[in-house]
N, C-alpha and C positions, 0 to 999 in steps of 0.2 A: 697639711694635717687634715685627717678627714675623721666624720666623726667613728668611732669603736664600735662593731658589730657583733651584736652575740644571737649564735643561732644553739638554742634551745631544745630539748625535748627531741632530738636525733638519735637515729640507730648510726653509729660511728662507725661506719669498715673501712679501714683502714688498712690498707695489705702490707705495708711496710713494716706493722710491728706485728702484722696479725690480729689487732682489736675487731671485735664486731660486739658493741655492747652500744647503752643507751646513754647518752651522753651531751655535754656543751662544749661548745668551742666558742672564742673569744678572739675578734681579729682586731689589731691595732696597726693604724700604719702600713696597711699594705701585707701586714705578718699575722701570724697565727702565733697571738701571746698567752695564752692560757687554753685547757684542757681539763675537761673533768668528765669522768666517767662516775656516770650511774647515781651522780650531785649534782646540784645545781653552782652555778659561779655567781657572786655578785655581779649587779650589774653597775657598771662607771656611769658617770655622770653625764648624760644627755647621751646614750648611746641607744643606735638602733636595734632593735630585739627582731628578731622571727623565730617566731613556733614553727618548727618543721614539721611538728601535728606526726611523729614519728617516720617519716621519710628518712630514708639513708642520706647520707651525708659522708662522702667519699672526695678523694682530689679529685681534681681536675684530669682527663683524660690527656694525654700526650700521645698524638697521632706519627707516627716514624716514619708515615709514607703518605706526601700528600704534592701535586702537581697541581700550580698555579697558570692561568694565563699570562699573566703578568710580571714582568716587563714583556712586550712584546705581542701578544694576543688576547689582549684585555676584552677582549669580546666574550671569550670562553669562560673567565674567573679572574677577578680582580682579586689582592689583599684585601680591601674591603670588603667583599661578596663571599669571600673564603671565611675571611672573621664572623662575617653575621652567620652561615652554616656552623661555622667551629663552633659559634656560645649556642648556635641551638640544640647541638648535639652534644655539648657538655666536654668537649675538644678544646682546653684551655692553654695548649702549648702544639703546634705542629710543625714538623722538623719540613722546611718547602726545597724539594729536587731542584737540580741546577738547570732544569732541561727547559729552558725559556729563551727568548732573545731579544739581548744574546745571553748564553750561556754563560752562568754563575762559575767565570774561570777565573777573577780577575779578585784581589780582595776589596778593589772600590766598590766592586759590584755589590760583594756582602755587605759591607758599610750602608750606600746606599739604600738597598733592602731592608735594613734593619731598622733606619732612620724613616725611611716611608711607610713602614709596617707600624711601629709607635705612631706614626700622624695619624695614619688609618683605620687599622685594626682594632678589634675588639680583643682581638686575641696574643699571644706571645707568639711570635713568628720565628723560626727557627731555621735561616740559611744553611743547607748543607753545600761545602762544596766540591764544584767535580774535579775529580781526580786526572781527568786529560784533556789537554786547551779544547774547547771546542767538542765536548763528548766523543771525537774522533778515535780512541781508543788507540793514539799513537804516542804523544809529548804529554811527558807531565808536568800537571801544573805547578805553580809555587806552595807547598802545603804548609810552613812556617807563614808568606806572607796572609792565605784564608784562616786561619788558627787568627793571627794577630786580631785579622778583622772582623770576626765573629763567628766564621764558620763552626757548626756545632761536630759535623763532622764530611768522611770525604765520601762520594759517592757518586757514578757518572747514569744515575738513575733509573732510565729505561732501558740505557745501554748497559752491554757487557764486555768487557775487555777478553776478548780472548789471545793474547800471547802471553803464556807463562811466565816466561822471560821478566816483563814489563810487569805483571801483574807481581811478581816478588820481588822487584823493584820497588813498586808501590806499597807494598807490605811493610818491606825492610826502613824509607824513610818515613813513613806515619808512624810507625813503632818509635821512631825517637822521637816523634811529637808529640807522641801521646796521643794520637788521634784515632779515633775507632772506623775501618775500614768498612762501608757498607754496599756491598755487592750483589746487582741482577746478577742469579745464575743462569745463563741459557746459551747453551751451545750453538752459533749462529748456522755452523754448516747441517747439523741436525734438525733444527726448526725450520731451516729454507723457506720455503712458501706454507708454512705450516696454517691452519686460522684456527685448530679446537683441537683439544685433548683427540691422540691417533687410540683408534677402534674399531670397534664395530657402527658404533653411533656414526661418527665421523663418516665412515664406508655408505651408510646407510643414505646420509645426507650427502656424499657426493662432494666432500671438502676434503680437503688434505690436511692430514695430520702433525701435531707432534710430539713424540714420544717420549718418554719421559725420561729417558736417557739424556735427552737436550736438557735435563735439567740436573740429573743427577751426577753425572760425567764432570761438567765443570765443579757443582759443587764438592766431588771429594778431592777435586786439582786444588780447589782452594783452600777447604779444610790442611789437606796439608801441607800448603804454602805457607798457611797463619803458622802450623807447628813450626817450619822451621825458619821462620823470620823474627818468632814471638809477636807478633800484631796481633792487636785486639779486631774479631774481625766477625761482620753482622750478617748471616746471610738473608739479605734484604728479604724473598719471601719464597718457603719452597710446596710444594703442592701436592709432594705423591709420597706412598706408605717406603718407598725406596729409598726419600730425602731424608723421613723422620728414623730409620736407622741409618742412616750416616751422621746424623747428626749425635743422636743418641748415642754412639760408640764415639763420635770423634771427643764429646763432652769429658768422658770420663778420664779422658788423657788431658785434656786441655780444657782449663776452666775461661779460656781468654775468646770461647767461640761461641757464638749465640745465634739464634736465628730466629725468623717471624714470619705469619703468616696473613695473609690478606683473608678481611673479612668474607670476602664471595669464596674462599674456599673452604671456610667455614662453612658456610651457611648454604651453600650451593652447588650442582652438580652439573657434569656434561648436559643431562637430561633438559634441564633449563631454556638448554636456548632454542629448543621446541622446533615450532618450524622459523626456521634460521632467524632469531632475535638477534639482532644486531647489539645491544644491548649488555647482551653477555659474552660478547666477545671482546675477553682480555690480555692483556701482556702475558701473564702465567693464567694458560688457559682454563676455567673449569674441567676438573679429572673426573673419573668415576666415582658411584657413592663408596665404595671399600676404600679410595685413595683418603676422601673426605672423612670416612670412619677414621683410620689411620691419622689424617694431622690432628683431627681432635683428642685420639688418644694422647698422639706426641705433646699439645698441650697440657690435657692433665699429667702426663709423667715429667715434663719440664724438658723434654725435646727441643718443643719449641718455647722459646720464651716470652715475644710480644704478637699481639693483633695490630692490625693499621686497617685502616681504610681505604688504601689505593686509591684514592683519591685524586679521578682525569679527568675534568671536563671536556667534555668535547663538543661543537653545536651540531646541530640539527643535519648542516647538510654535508658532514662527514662520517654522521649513522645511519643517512637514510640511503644506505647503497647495497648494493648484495653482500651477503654477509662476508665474502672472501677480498671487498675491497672497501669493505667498512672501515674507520680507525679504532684502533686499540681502544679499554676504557671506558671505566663507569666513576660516577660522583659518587661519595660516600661517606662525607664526613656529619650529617644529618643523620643518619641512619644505622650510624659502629654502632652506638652503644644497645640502642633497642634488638638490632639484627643479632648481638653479641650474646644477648639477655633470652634467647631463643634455645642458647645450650643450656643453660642456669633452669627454665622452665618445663624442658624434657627431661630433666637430671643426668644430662650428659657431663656436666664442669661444671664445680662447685663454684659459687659468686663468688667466691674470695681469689680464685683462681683468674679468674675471668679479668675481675679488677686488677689485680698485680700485673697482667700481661697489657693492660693498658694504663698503668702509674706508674708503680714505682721499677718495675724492671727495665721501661725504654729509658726513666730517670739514672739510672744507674750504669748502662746501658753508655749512656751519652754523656755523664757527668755533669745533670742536672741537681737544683736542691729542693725542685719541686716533686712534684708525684707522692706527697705523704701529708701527714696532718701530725706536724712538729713545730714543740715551741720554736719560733723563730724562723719557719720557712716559708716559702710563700704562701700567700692567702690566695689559693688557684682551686676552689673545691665545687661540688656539682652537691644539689639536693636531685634527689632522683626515686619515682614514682615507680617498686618494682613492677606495679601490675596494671598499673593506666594503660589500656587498648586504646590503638591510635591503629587509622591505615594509611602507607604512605601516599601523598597524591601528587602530581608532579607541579602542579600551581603552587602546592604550598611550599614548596623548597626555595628556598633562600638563596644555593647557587646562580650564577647567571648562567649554567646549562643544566640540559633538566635529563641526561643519560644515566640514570638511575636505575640498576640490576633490582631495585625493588618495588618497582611503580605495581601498587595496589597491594601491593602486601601489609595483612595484621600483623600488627607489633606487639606485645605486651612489654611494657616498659617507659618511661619519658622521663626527659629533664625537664625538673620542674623551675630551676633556677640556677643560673650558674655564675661565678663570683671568682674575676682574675683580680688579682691584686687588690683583692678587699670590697671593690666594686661589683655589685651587681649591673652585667654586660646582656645578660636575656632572664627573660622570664613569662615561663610559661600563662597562658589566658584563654582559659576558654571561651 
């Protein structure tokens, strides 16, 4: 039993019922037991208060896309190194890729995971697991046994299965588990030796391209593999004005398909990685700014449904190489929400927008009962500073690698305190 926490004098947005009003909230036990809008709550007997002094007060972020070092290369990001980034970024739940070793194929391994992320973490750690032994894109794995052991859901991460065959195989048996299927789209024989979004940029620089076909091509293979399997199916993240009408048109037939987009392609363009930043070169490469215009409309129109952080550690001397044989991947779980808070202060997407694609849609999404602020769910919420300027610095980052697509960039925005399971896990100090 721990003592009852009431936080006070909050702006409440809330995207799962639509609230954005002034308000208290009261956590017991780990739960959010009481709610008052635009009143105050009594307070119980020896319980801790904070004035939020009017700061929003929103859940807790749930990140759908995040790569751990560990097991297996605990050099690059441990559970614990990932947890202390997750609370400082206000990342109270992240769904961790199977793509480690070994690979998240086995359900001891979920188990295991789960069990050293509770020892560890600050944060709720969420095993996804992969859909074939070994990410090899051949044997699938047992999805009944990962279901039992906690997998939240299936995914073979940075990889992509390309035979149809198989892949509506895998559709057909996670539909009877109930499992949400989440899939890199990228056409492997199209991407070949690809390194950056194909161009003129690209041509300029003297890199090989890839086109956006390598993304779109599979994605409407699978769109309609989900229609005719019925699986519930995520397209992990797509990048170009191409993706967000397939996605938009397959929606309107099928409510069982969703898709998301990485915060760098939010936020970022080909133009970026300048003279060849290694840096920004990603799994789903930065596109053009008209592609980047386009996923943010498909945000606001509900194209796309959730943001992640793509979140890949990588060290030092696997980006300090020419940009065509650098590795994939930037860190970013630091950085979603202020980076995210950059379309909210241009008037690109509306906050309330912004927040649902990082609460309660991945919550729903994955068949979570967090991402809201409901009597009786969990207590996973973020107070958050809209307009606190911060630059990012790479010292100050919390991961154990410092590849960050946003080294020195202004933010407006910050978590000012963040609180899993009733506990305050970070907080901010000037």
């Amino acid at each position: 039993m721990t003592r009852p926490l009431l936080i006070e004098n909050a702006r409440i947005v809330n995207p799962a019922s639509g609230t954005d009003s002034k308000g208290a909230v009261l956590i017991e036990n780990g739960l959010v037991s009481d709610i008052a809008l635009g009143a105050p709550i009594g307070i119980p007997d020896g319980a801790e208060v904070i004035n939020a002094k009017g700061l929003i007060l929103a859940p807790g972020l749930i990140d759908m896309r995040v790569f751990t070092g560990e097991p297996g290369k605990e050099y690059r990001e441990t559970l614990a190194s990932a947890g202390e980034a997750a609370a400082a970024g206000g990342v109270t739940s992240f769904v961790m890729m199977p793509d480690t070793s070994p690979v998240v194929d086995d359900g001891a391994l979920v188990d295991f995971l789960i069990r050293r992320a509770k020892a560890t973490s600050k944060v709720n750690v969420l095993p996804a697991g992969a859909i074939t032994k070994g990410l090899a894109g051949q044997e699938m794995t047992e999805f009944g046994l990962l279901k039992e052991a906690g997998a939240v859901c299936l995914t073979d991460g940075r990889q992509s299965i390309q035979s149809s065959a198989l892949l509506r195989t895998v559709m057909s048996y996670a539909a009877n588990y109930g499992m949400t299927v989440v899939h890199h789209v990228s056409d492997q024989s199209l991407t070949g030796d690809g390194v950056m979004n194909e161009g003129l940029f690209a041509t300029i620089l003297g890199l090989k391209g890839i086109p956006r076909e390598a993304e779109t091509i599979p994605l409407a293979r699978d769109l309609q593999l989900a229609a005719l399997t019925g699986a519930t199916y995520h397209a992990a993240q797509i990048s170009c004005a191409a993706s967000v009408e397939l996605m938009a048109a397959a929606k309107k037939r099928n409510k069982s398909v969703t898709s998301g987009v990485s915060i760098n392609n939010l936020a970022l363009n080909e133009n970026d990685i300048g003279r060849y930043r290694t840096f920004f070169k990603l799994g789903t490469p930065l596109r053009s700014e008209d592609d980047r215009q386009a996923v943010i409309e498909g945000l606001r129109s509900g194209a796309i449904d959730t943001i992640h952080s793509d979140h890949d550690p990588q060290d030092t001397e696997v980006k300090r190489q020419p940009f065509a044989e650098a590795s994939d991947g930037a860190i970013g779980l630091e950085t979603l929400l202020a980076a995210a808070l950059r379309l909210h202060h241009s008037g690109d997407v509306a906050l309330m927008t912004i927040l649902r694609a990082m609460t309660s849609r991945p919550a729903e999404i994955l068949g979570l009962p967090s991402g809201r602020i409901a009597k009786g769910a969990p207590a996973d919420l973020i107070l958050v500073d809209l307009d606190y300027p911060w630059q990012v610095s790479e010292r100050d980052l919390r991961s154990r690698s410092r590849n960050t697509s946003f080294e020195g960039a202004r933010l407006g925005g910050k978590v000012m305190r963040t609180i899993v399971g009733g506990e305050t896990v970070f907080e901010h100090v000037d």
